[in-house]
C-alpha positions in Angstrom: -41.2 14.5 -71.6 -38.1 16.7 -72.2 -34.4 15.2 -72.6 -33.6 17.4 -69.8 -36.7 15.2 -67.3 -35.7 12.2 -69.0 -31.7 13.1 -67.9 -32.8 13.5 -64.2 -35.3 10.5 -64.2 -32.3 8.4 -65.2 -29.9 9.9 -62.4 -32.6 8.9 -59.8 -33.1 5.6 -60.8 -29.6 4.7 -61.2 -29.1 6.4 -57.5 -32.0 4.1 -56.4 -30.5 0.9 -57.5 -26.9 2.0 -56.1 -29.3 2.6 -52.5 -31.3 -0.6 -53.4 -27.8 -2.8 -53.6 -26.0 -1.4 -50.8 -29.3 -2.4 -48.6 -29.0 -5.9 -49.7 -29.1 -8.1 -46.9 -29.8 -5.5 -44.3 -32.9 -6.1 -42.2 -36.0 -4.2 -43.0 -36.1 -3.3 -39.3 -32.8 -1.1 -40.0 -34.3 0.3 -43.1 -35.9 3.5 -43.2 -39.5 3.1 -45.3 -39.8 6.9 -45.6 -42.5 7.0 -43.9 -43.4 10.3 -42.3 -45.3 8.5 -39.4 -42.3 6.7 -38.4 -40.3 10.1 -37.4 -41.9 9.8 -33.7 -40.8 6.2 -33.7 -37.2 6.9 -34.3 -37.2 9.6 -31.9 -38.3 7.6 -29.3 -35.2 5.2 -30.6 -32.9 7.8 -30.6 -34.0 9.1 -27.4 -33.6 5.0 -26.1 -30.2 4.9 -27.5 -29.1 8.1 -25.9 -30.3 7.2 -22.6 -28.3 4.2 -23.0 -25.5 5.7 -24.1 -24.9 7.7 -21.2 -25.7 4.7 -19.0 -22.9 2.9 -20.7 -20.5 6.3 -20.0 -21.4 6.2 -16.2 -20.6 2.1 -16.3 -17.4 3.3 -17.8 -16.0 6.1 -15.6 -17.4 3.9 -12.2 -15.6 0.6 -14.3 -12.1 3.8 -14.5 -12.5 4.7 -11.2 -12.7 1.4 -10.0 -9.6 0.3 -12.0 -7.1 3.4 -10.7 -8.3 1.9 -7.1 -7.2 -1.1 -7.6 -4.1 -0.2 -9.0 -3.5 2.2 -5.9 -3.6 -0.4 -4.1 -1.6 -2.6 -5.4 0.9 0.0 -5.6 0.8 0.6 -1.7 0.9 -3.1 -1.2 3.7 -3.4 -3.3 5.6 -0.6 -1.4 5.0 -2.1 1.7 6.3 -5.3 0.4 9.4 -3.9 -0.8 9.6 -1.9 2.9 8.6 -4.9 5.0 10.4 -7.6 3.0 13.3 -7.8 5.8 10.5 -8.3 8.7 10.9 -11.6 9.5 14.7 -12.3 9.0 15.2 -8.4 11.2 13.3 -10.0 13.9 15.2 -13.2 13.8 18.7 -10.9 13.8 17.6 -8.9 16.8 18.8 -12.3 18.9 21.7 -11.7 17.6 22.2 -8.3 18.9 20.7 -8.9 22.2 23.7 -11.7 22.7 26.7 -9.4 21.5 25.0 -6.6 23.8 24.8 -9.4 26.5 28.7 -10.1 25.6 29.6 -6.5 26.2 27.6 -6.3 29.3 29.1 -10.0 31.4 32.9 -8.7 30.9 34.3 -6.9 34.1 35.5 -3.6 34.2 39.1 -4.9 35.0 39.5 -7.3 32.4 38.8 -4.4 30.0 42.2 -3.2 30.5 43.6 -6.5 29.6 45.7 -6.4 27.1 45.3 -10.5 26.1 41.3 -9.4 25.9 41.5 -6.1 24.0 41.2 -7.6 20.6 38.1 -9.6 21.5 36.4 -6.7 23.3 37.7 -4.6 20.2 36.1 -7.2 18.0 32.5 -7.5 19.9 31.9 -3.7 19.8 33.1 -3.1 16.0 30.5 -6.0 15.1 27.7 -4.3 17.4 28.8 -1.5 15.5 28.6 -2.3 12.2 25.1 -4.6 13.0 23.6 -1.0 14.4 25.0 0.9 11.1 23.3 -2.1 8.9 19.9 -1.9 11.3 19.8 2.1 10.6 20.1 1.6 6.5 17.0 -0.9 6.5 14.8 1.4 8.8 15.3 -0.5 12.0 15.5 1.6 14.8 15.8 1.1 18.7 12.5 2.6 20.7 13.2 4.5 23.6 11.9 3.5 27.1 14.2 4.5 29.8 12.1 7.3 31.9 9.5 7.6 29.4 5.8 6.8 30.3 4.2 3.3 29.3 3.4 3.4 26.1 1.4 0.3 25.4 2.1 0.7 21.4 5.9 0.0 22.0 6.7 -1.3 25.7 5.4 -4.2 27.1 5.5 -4.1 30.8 6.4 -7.3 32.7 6.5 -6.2 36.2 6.0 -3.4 38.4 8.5 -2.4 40.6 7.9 0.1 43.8 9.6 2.9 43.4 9.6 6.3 45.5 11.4 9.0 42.9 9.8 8.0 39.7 6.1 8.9 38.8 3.5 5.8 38.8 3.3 4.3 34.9 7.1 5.4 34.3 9.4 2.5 33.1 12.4 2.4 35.2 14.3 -1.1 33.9 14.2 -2.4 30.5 14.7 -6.2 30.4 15.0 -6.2 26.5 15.4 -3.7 23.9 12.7 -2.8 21.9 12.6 -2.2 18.1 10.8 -0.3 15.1 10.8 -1.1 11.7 10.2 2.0 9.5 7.1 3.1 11.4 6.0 -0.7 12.3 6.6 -2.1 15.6 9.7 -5.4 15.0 9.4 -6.3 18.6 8.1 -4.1 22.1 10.8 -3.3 24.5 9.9 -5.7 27.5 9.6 -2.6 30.5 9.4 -2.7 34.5 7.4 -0.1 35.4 7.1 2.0 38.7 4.6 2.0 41.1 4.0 3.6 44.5 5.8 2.0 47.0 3.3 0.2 49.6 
């Protein structure tokens, strides 16, 4: 044997124990033998694992998807939360505006000109004023009714009433005002509604 076999023997056994101690304590099913008959076995591993893998990529963009939609969600519930928040206390309120409106409504047409009442009259319509101006910066609006058809989404009607000029299904009285919040209904405006007359 030359030195120049002996040389590359040497490199191959010493490469052999380096392979032989970093396999230490690995299982022999993770080892490759070197066996040429086992190259159909590891495709049909490899092919396993691939088929896996993209199984595992599918679970991972439905597991994504799934994820933003819940997020959306909780997004819109969260804006609704923040619109709606005032629901329950605007409803209560609305009481409040009926009974100034009621206020401005009972006093008579000559004790507006009073001069002992002018400050309290003043007083009643700056409040409804200012009660309005708040209603409008927190989405609360007034629905319309007055001459308008039925609509069962906003009006409740309470009673019909005969009547010869307006059309059948039109509300001619409004008992109390009815009101929106953002694009919610707060409360229906409680309607008469016309009917032919008998």
């Amino acid at each position: 044997m030359s030195n120049s076999e002996n040389t590359i023997d040497n490199g191959q056994d010493k490469i052999g124990e380096e392979v032989a101690r970093e396999l230490e304590g690995v299982p022999e099913t993770f080892c490759d033998s070197g066996d040429d008959g086992a190259d159909g076995d590891a495709s049909a591993r490899i092919a396993a694992m691939e088929a896996e893998l993209e199984e595992l990529k599918q679970q991972v963009l439905y597991a994504r998807a799934e994820t933003q939609n819940v997020r959306r969600r909780l997004e819109k519930d969260i804006a609704d939360a923040r619109a709606y928040a005032a629901t329950g206390f605007a409803r209560d309120i609305l009481s409040v505006s009926d009974n100034l409106a009621r206020a401005l409504d009972a006093i008579p047409a000559d004790l507006r000109g009073d001069e002992k009442l002018a400050g309290i009259i003043a007083g009643i319509e700056a409040t409804q004023r200012e009660l309005d101006k708040v209603f409008g910066q927190h989405g609360i609006s007034r629905i319309a009714a007055m001459g308008l058809p039925l609509d069962p989404n906003q009006h409740q009607a309470m009673i019909e009433v005969p009547h010869a000029e307006a059309e059948p299904g039109t509300v001619v009285s409004e008992m109390q005002s009815g009101y929106m919040i953002k694009d919610r209904l707060l409360r229906p405006a409680l309607v008469a509604v016309a009917k032919k007359p008998e």
